[in-house]
C-alpha positions in Angstrom: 29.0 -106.9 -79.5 26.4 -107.9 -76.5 27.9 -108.0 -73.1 26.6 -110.6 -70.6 25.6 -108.0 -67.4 28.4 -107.9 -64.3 26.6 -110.2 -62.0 26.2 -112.6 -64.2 29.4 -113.0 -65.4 30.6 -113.0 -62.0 28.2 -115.7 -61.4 29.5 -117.9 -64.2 33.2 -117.5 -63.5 32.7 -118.4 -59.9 30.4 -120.9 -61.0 33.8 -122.6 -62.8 36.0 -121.5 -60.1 33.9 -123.9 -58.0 33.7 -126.8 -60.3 37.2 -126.4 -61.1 38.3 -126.6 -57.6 36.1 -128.9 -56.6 37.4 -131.6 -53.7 37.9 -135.2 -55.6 35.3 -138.0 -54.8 38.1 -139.6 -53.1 41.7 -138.4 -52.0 44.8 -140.3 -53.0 48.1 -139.6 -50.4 48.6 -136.9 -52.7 46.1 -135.1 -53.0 45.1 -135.3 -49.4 48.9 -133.5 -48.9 48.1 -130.7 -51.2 44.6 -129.6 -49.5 46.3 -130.1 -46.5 49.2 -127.8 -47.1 46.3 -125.6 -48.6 43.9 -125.3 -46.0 45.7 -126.4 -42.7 45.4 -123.2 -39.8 48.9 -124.3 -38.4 50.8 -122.3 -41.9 48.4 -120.0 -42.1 49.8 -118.9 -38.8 53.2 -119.9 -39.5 52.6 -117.8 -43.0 51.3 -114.8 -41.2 54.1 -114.7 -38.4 56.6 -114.5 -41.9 54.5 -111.4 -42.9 55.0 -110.0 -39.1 58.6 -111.0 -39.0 58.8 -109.2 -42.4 57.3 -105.9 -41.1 59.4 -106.1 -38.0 62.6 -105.8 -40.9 60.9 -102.9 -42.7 60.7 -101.2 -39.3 64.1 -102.0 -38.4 65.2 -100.3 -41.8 63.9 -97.3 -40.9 65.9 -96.0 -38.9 68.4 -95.5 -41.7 66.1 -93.0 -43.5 65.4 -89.1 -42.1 62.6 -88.8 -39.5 60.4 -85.7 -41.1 57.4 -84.2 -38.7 55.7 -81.8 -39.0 53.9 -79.2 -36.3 51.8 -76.2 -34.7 52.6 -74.9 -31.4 50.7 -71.8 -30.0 51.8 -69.9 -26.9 49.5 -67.2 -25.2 50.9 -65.9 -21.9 52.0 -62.6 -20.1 55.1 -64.1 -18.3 57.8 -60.8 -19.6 60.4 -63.2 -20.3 58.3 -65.6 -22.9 56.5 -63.0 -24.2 59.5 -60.7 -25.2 60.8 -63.8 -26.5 57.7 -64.7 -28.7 57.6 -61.0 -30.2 61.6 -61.4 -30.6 60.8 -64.4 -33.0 57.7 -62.5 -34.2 59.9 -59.4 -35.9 57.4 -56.9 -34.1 60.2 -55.2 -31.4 59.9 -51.7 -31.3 62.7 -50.2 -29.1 60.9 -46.9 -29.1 58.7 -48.4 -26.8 58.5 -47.3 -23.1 61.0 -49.2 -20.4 58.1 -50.4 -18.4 56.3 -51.9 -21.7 59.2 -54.4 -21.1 57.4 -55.5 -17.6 54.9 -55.4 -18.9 53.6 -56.6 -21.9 50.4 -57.8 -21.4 49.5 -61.1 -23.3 50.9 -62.2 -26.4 50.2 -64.9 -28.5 52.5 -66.9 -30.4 51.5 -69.4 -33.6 54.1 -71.6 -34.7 54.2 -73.9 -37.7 57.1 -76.0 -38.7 58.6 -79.1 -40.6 61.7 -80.8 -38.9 63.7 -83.2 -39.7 66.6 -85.5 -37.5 68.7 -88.0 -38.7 70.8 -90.5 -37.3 74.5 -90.2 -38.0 75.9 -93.2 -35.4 74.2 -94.8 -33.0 77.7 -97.0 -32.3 76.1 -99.4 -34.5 72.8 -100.6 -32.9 71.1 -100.1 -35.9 72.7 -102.3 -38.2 72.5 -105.2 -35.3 69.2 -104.9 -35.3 68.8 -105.2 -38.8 70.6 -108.0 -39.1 68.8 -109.7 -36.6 65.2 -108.3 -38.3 66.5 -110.3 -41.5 67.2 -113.3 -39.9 64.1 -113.7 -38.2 62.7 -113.3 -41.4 64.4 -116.3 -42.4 64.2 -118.3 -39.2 60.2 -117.2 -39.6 60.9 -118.9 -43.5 62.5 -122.0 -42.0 60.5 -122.7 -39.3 57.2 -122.9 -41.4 59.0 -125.3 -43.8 59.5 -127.9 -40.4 56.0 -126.9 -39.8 54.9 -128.1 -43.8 57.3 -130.8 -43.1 55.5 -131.8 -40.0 52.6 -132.2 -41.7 52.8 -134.1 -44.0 54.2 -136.8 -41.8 50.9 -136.5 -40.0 48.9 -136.5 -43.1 50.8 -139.5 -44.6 50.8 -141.5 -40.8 46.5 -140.8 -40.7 46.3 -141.8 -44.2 47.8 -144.9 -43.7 46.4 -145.4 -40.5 43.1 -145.3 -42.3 44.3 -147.8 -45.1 45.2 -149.8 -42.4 42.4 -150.0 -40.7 40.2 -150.5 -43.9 42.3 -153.8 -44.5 41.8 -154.8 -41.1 38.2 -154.2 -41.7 38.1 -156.1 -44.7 40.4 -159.4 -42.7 37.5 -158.9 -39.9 34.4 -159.0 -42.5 36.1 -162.3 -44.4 36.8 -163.7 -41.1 32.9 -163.2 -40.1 31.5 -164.8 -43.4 33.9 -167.7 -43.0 32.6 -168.5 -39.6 29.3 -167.7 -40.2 29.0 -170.5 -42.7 31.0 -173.2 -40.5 28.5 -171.9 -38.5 25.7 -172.4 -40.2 26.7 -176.1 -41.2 27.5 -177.1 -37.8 23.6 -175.7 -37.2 22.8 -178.0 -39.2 25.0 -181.0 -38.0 23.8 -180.4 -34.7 20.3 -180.6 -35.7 21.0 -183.5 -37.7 22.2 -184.8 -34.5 25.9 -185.1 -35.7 27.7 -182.5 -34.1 28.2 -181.8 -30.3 26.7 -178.4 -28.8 30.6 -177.7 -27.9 31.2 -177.3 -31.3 28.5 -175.3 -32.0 29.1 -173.0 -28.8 33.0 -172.6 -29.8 31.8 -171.1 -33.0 29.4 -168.7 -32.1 32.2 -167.3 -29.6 34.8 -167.0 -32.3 32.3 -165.2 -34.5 31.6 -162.9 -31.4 35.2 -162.2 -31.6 35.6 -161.6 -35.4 32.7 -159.0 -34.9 34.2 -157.9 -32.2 36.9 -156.9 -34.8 35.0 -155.5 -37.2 33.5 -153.2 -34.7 37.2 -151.8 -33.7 38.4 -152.0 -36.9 35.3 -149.9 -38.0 35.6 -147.3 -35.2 39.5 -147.0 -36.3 38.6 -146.1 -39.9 36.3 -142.9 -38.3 39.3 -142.4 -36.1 41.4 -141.8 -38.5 39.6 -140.5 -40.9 38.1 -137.4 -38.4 42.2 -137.2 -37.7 43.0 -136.2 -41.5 40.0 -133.8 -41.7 41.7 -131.8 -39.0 44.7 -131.9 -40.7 43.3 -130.9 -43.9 41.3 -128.0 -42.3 38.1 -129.3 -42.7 34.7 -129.6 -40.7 33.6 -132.6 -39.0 30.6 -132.3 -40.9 32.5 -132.5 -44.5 32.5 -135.5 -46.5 35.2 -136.9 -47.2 37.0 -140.4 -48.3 40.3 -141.6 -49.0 41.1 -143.6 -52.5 41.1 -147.3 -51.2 43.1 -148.2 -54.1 46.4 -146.0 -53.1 50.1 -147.6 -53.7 50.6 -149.8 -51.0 53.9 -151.0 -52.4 56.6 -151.4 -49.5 59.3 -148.5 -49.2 62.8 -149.3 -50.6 65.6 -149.9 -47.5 66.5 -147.2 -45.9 70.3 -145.8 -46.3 72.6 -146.0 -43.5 72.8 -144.2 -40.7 75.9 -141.6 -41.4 74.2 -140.9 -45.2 71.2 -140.4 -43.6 72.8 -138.1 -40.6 74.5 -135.8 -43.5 71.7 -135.7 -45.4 69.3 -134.4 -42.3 72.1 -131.7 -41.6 72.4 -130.3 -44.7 68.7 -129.6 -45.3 66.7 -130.1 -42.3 64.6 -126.6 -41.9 64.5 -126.6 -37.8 68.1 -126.9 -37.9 68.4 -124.2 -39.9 66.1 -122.3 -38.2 67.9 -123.2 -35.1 71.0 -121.7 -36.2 69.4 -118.3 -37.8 68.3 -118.1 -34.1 71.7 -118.1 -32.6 72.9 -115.6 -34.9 69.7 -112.9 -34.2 71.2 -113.6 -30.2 74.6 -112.7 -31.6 73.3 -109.9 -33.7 70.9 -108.6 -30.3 74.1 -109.0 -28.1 76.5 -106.9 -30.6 73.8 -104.4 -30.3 73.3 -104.5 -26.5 76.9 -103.5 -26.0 76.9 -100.8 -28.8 75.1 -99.2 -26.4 78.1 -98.1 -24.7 79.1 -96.3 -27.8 78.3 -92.7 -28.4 75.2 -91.3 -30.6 75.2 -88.6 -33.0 72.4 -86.9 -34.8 71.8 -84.6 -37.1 68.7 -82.1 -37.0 67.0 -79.3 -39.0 63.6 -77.0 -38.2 62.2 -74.4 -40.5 59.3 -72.5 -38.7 57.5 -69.4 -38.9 56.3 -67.1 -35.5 53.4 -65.1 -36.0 50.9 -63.7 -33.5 48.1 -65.2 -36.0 47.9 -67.9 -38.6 48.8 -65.8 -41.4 52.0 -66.7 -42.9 54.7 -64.1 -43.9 58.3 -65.3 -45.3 59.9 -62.1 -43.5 59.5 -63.8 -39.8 60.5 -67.4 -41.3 63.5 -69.2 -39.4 65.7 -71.7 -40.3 68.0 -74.0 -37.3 69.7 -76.7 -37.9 72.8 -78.5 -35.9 74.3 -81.4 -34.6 74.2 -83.4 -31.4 76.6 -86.3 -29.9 75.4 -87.7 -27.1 76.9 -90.3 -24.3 75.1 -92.5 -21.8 78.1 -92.0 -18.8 75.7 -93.7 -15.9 72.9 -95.9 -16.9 71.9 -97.0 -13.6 73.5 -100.3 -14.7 70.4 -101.0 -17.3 73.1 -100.9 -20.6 75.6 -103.8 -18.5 71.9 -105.5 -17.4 71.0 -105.6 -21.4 74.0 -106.9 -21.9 73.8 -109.6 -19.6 70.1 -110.6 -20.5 71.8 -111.1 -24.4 74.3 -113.3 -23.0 72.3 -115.3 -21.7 69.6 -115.2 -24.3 72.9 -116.5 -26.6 73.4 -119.4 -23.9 69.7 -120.6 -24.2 69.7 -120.4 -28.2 72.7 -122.5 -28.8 71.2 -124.8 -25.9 68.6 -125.1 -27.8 70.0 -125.9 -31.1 72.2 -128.3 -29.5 68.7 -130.4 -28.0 67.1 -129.7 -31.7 70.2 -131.5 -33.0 69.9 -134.1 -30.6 66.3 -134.4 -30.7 66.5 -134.8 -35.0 69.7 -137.8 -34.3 67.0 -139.9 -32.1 64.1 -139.4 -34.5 66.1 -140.3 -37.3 67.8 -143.6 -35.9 64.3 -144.4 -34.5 62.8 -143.6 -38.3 65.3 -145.7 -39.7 65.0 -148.7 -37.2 61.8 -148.7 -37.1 61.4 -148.9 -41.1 63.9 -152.1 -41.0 62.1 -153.6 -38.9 59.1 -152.9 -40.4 60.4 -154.1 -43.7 61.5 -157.4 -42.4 58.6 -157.9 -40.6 56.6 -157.5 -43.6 58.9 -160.2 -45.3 58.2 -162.9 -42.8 54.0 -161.7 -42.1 54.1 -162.2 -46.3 55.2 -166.1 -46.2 53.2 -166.6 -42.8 49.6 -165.7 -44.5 50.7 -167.5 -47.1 51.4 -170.3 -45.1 47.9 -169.6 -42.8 45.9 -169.5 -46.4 46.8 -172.7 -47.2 46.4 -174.5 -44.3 42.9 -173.4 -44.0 42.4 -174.2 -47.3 43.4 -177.7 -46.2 41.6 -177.6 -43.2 38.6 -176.8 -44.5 38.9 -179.4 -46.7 39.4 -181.8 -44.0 36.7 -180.6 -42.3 33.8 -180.9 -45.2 35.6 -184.8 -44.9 34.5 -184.9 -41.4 38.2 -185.9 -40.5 39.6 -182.8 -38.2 37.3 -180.8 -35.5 36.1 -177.8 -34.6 38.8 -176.8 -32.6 41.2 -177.3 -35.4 39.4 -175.3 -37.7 39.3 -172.4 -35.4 42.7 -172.8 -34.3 43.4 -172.5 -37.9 41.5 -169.5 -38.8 42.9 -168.1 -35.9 46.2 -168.4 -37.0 45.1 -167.1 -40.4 43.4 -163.8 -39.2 46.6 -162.8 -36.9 49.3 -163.7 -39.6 47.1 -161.4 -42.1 47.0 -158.6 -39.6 50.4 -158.8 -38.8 51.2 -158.3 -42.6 48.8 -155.4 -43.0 50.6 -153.7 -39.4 53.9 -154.3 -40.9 52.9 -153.0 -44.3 51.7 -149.9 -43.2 54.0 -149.6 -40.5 57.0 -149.4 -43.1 55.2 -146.6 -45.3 54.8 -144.7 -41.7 57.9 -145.2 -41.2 59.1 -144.3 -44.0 57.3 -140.8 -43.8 58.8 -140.3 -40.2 62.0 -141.0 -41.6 61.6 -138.3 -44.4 60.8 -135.6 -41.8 64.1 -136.6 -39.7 66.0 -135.9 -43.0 63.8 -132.6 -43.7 62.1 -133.5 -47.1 58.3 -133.4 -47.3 58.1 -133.3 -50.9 
């Protein structure tokens, strides 16, 4: 069997990694969701904050496991007490030494590897606070970057639309222009002919000003909104991209009332929840703040040997091991100062899930007013262009007749270009609403 070499494999896979992943021509809602919640900076921060959160827990657990070090110490002096001492541990006193060898021994060294170990038997219960509160930041961390996911998307759904939006009015502007043009350009000719007055003619070539005027802002809102989504999905100003013109544009069903809605939003909604996992880490930090008070125990073990060199002999090996409790009696006040700063840390938390409660009420009544009158709006603009449609249909044909004026006409197409953009703002502002209303409940999906 003949195997293509390395780099060219790699090549080729890469080559249909790249092809496979390729961005569409054009992005439906969808699509432009899912490379957003792919490529967007705001969860790759949010996702590496979960990862730190997550080694702030690992930490935290380690205070239930034996601390094990290890060392080399090495002495050299001629002080009689610490060197009597260091040839103690050594195993090299000779008592058959003279009395004044004693003061003076002249320098010794001392060479002292050693493995210790200490572990925690009660710390009055700090650690497991703190362990607790490790693991719920972990899931506040969790939570928070869902209402982060679910913030985006609103924004990605509100620019996308924003962009359909526009693109209709663009389209209302470009009709309106080629409409006027060619009253225009008969009234030319009228006025030529001698037919028509110059008042006529002026009034038109003011209202196509206006219509181009329009186009122009109706153009420079597409760009607008379309530099807005390439921010959200994490790409370059440079980078093409183009939304699917043909997207649903069907209205959003009623929304449900106000206490359904409420319950719903409560239940699930992930800053909420993240709001309350906050309160509990202040709980958890306060608990542990006071178990300062507490006593501390620990439990310790060394195993050494003392040598006057490096060489290691089992004869002059020594083994301690113990136990020490421990009791802070006078901090300065710094324990009862903790104390008081987790109090009032637990004030402020709770505060703030109270105004993050508050805050998700408004947004969610103002979601769901704004979609009903969205919806209803879109219900009367629907009959009103209908209406404008045909009576410029008539008009026009009133006017090839030579039996209404100018004015009428524009009055008319007036009337028809402002009922057709209030249909395509209440159209859009439904399905914008209705995305607002699904991040005041907490769904993004």
């Amino acid at each position: 069997m003949r195997y293509l070499p390395f780099w060219l494999a790699s090549s080729a896979l890469a080559l249909s990694i790249g092809q496979a992943i390729a961005a569409p021509a054009s992005y439906s809602l969808e699509q432009a969701i899912d490379a957003a919640l792919t490529n967007n900076p705001e969860l790759n921060i949010m996702q590496a904050r979960i990862e730190q959160a997550n080694a702030q827990l690992g930490e935290s657990l380690a205070s239930f496991y034996p601390q094990i070090k290890t060392s080399l110490s090495y002495q050299h002096s001629n002080n009689p007490a610490q060197a009597f001492a260091m040839i103690i541990a050594q195993r090299r006193l000779d008592m058959a030494q003279p009395a004044n060898a004693f003061n003076n021994p002249g320098f010794v060294d001392d060479y002292r590897p050693q493995v210790s170990a200490s572990y925690s038997l009660f710390r009055g219960g700090q650690d497991y606070y703190n362990s607790q509160a490790a693991e719920l930041n972990f899931e506040a961390s969790e939570l928070e970057k869902s209402a982060a996911r679910n913030r985006l998307v609103n924004h990605v759904t509100a620019a996308y639309y924003g962009e359909l939006a526009a693109m209709d009015a663009n389209t209302i502007s470009q009709r309106a222009i080629e409409s006027v043009q060619s009253q225009l350009h008969q009234t030319q000719l009228g006025y030529e002919a001698g037919t028509v007055l110059k008042s006529d003619l002026l009034s038109l070539q003011v209202q196509l000003a206006e219509a181009q005027d329009a186009q122009i802002h109706a153009a420079n809102a597409i760009e607008l909104a379309q530099n807005m989504l390439k921010t959200l999905l994490g790409l370059d100003a440079n980078d093409s991209f183009a939304i699917n013109p043909a997207a649903n544009k069907n209205l959003p069903q009623s929304p449900a009332s106000f206490e359904q809605l409420l319950n719903q939003a409560l239940a699930q909604h992930p800053e909420l929840k993240a709001a309350e996992k906050r309160v509990a880490i202040a709980e958890q930090q306060l608990a542990a703040a006071k178990a300062a008070h507490l006593p501390k125990a620990d439990a310790f073990v060394s195993y050494g040997s003392d040598s006057k060199d490096l060489t290691y002999n089992s004869n002059r090996d020594n083994l301690t091991a113990g136990v020490m409790v421990e009791m802070d009696v006078f901090s300065g006040f710094a324990t009862q100062e903790k104390i008081n700063k987790a109090e009032h840390q637990l004030t402020a938390v709770k505060e703030s899930a109270r105004q993050s409660r508050l805050q998700i009420e408004n947004e969610l009544k103002s979601a769901q007013l704004k979609l009903q009158e969205a919806l209803h709006r879109a219900e009367v603009s629907n009959s009103a262009s209908q209406a404008a449609e045909e009576a410029l249909r008539l008009v026009n044909q009133q006017r090839q007749a030579g039996v209404v004026t100018v004015s009428r006409y524009l009055e008319t197409q007036v009337a028809l270009e402002k009922a057709l953009s209030r249909q395509v703002s209440a159209r859009f502002d439904a399905l914008r609403a209705e995305a607002a209303l699904k991040q005041a409940i907490g769904t993004w999906q």
